[in-house]
N, C-alpha and C positions, 0 to 999 in steps of 0.2 A: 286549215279546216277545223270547223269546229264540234265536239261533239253534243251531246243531249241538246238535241234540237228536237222541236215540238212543231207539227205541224196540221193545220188544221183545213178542210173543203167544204166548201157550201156552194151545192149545186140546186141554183133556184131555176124558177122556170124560164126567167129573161136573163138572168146573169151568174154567171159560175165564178167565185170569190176563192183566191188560195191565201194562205200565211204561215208564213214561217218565224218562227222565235225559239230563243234560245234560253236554258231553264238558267235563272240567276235564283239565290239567293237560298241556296240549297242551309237547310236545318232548319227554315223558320215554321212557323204552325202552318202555314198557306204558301206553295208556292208563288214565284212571281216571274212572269217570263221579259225579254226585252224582245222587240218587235224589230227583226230587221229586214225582212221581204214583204211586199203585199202584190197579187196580181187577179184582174181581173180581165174577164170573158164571156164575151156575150154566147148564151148558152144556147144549143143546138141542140135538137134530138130530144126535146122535153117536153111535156104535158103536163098541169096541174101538179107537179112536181116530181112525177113520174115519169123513168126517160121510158120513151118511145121509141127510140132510134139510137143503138149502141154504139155507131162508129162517130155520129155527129157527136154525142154527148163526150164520146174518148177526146175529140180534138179541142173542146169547150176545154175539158180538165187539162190537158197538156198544155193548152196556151196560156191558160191561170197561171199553173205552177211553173212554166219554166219563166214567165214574167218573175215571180216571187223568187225563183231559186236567182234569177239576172239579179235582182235589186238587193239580195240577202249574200249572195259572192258564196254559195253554198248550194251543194246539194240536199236531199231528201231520199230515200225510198220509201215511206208509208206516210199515211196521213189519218186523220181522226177527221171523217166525214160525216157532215151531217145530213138525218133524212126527215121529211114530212110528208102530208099529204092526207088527206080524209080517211086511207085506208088503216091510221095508226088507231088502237083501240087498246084500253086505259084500264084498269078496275084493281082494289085491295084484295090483300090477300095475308090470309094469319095463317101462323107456323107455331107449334109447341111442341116441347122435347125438355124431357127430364134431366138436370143437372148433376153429372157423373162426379165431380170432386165437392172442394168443401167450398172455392166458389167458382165464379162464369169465367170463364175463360175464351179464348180465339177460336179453340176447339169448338166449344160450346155453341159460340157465337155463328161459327160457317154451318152447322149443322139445322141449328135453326131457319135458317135462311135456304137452306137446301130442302128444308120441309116446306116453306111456305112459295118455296118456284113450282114444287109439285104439282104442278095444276097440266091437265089435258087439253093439252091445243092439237085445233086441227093442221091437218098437215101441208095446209098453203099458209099457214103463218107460224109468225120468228120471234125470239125473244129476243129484246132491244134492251131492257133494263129491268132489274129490278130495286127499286130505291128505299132504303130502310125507313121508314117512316119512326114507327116507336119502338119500345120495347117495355115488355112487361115484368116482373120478376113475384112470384106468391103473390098476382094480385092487384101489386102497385104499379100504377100504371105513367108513362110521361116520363120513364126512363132513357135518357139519349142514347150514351153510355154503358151496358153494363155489366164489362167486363171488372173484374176484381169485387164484384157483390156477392154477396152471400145470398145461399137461396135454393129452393129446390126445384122450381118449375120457372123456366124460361119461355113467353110470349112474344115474337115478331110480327110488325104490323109492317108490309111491306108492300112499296106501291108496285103493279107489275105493269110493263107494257109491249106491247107487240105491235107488227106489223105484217103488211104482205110479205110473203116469200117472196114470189118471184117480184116485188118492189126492189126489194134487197139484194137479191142474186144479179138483176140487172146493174144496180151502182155498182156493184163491187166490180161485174163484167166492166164496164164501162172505165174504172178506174185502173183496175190492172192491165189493161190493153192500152193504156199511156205512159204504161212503164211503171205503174206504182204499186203500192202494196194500201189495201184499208185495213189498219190498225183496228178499229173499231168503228161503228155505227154509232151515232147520238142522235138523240129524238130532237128535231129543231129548236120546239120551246123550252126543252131542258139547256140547250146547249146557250140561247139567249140569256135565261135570265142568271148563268152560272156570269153572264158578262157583266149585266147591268143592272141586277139587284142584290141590296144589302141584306145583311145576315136581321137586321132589324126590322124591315118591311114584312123579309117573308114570316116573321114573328108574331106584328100586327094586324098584316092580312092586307095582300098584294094580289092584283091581277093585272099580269103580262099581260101586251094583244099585239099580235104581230103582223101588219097587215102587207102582208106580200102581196107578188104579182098575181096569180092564181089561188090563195088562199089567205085566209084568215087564222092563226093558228091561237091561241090562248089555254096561258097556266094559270092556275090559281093557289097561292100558298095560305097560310092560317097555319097560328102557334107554331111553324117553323116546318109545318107539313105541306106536302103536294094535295088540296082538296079537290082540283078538277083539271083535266088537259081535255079541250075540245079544241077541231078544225070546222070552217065553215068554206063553203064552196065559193067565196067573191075575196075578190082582189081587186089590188089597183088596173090591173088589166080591165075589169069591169066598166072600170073609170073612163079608160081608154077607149072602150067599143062605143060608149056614151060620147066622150067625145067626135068618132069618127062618122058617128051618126047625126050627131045634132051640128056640126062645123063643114060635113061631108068633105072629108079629106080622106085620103089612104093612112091604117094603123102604124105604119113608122112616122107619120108626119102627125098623126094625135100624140102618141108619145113624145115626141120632141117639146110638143106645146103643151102638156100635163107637165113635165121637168121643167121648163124653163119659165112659163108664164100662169101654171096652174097656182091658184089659189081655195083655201078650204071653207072660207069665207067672204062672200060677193062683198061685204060689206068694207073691206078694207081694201078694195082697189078704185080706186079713180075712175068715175062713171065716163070721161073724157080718154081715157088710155086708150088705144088701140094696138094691139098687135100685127105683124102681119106675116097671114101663111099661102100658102100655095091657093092657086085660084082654079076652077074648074074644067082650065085645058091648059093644053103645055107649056109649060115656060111661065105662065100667066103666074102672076101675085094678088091677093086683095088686104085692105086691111078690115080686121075684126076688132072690136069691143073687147078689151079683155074682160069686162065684165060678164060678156058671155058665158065665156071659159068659166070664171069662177062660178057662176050660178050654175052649171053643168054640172061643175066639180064638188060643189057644194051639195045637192041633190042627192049625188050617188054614196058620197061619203057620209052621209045623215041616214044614208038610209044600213049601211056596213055596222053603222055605232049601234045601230037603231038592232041591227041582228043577233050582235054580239049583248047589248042590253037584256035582249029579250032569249038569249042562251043561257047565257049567264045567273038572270032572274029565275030560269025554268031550271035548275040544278040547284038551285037555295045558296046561293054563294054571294050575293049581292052586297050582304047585310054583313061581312064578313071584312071586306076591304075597309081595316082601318088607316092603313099608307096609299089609299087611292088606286092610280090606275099608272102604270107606266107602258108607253106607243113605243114600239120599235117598228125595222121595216123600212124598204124605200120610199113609202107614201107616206111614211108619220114624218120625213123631213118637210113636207110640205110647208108654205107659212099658213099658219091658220089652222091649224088640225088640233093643237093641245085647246083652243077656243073652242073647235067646234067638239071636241072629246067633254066640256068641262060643260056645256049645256046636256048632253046628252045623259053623262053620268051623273053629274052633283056630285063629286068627290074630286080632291087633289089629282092633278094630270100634271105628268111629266113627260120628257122624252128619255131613252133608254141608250145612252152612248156608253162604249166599252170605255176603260178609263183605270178603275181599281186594278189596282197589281200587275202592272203594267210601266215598261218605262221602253225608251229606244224610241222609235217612229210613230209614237203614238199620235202623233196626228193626222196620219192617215189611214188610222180606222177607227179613229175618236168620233164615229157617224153612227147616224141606227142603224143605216144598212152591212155595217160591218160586224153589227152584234152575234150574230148564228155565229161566224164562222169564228171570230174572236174565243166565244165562249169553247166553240169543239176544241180551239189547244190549249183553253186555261181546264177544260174538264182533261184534255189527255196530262195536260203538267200534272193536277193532281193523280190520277191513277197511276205516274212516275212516282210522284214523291210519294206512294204509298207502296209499289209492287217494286217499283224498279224499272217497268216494264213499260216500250212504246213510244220509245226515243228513237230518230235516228242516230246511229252512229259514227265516229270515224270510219270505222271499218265496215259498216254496212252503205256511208255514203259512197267508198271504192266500189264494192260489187255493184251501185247504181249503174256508176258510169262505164263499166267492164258490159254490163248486160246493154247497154245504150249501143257503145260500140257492136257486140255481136248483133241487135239488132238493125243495127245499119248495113252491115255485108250480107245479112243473109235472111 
């Protein structure tokens, strides 16, 4: 058995993603985990990424992880789970406190920090993170760093963000009644781009966009800071309803044909192609145009870019991306999407595969769709190599399976 294992969940609204890895390569600046379970689960009990229904969501999360715990020859009890959904809400906040020795210290530092969380929230919402952004010292400002400076007055610019309570309290329901413990909550698009952006983009000025089933989620970095987290209410499910209206087929059978024959661009498929799907009574088959599909596809997805454009433009942030735009997400695998991303924005498009600091089985989450749950255990590796804390253990994998057992007899 092994221990300081890192485990990471991403319960989206079509499918529930678990991983497990194991922390290698302990003293270096940046942890780096190896990759040796991955399990996925078509997700139950969920809405727009809010579960709905507690017991369906538990069974989504149990058949994820013990796929992952099969494939990894190890157990787990917690995980670093990640949340989104429209109901996440964003905004800075400054902290100032006067410097008690001759210079800044860790003391210094938490206290700060504990001044600028001060803030009154109401009480159906949760605090999810707060991420340091700068710091200030007499003034100067663009401080990363600024522990061991001299100085009388310490300023913290720290990004906060929160979410629904009962958003929260329902995962974690949902998660602990399959046997497991949440280590902590991650905001989706933080926990993305910790997978698949460089410490240089978010310097130059990057905007994540991560086009889920039921939502749209996007980050925006500059000079090494978080400048914007917005969610928009369309997904690739969108896609889908589009589909099953203009093909008129039942929404399991437009999804099958958005994965398999969807394209982002009419333009690169064969006016001659035909696919073929289910026909209008039972048993029946016909064949369709894949052309069709794509110009469906293409419509709805110009119109996503076209939202996120014009969100984007409306927060002043456009003008900012000097490393362009990187698509993560189930739908940004589509062929033809970083084409249709590069008319829309005019700027460099990439896609966002996990990959950095990473080694073991990396090719089976070297996808965008693996990016959330990827990044929730390279964000829990790090807050290991900094606290110590949010490993599973040896001894904590024992008590898993002792509790498993009592849970079976009784």
């Amino acid at each position: 058995m092994r221990s300081n294992l890192i485990a990471g969940l991403d319960i989206g609204t079509t499918k529930t993603c678990a991983l497990i890895a194991e922390l290698v390569g302990e003293g270096r600046r940046r942890p780096e985990l190896r990759v040796l379970g991955v399990g996925q689960a078509r997700t139950g009990g969920v809405r727009r990424d809010v579960v709905t229904h507690i017991e369906e969501t538990t069974e989504s999360v149990k058949s994820a992880i013990k796929e992952a715990e099969l494939m990894a020859g190890s157990e787990i009890d917690r995980v670093w789970c990640s949340i989104g959904g429209d109901h996440v809400q964003a905004f800075s906040s400054m902290g100032v406190v006067a410097v008690q020795g001759e210079e800044i210290n860790a003391t210094d530092l938490a206290r700060v920090h504990e001044v600028a969380r001060a803030v009154a929230l109401p009480p159906d919402r949760e605090f999810l993170h707060a991420v340091p952004q700068e710091y200030r010292v007499d003034h100067q400002d663009g401080i990363k760093d600024p522990v061991g400076m001299s100085g009388v007055r310490l300023e913290a610019e720290v990004y906060l963000v929160t979410c629904a309570a009962a958003a929260a309290t329902n995962l974690r329901k949902a998660v602990n009644r399959a046997g497991y413990r949440v280590q902590s909550l991650v905001l989706s698009p933080l926990a993305t781009a910790r997978a698949v952006l460089t410490e240089d983009e978010k310097e130059v000025g990057v905007a994540l966009i991560g086009v889920g089933a039921s939502t749209t989620e996007m980050v925006v970095f500059h000079e090494g800071k978080i400048q914007h987290i917005g969610v928009l209410p369309v997904g690739g499910d969108t896609i889908t309803n589009d589909l099953v209206r203009g093909l008129s087929i039942p929404f399991a059978e437009a999804q099958k044909a958005k994965e398999r024959h969807g394209v982002a661009l009419a333009q690169l498929v064969d006016p001659q192609e035909t696919v073929e799907l289910p026909g209008p009574g039972p048993g029946q088959r016909r064949d369709v145009a894949r052309e069709l599909i794509a110009h469906i596809v293409e419509q709805r997805l110009d119109e996503i870019f076209g939202l996120v454009h014009q969100h984007l433009d409306g927060v002043g942030v456009l003008d900012r991306l000097g490393a362009g735009v990187v698509l993560t997400g189930g739908t940004s695998s589509m062929d033809g999407v970083v084409e249709m991303a590069q008319q829309c924005f005019a700027a460099p498009i990439r896609l966002g595969a996990p990959g950095d600091g990473l080694s073991g089985l990396t090719s089976e989450v070297g996808r965008p769709r693996f990016a959330t749950v990827t990044g929730a255990c390279l964000l829990g590796a790090d807050r290991f190599h900094e606290t110590g804390e949010g490993a599973s253990t040896m001894s904590s994998q024992l008590l898993t399976r002792v509790g498993a057992w009592i849970r079976e007899f009784f």
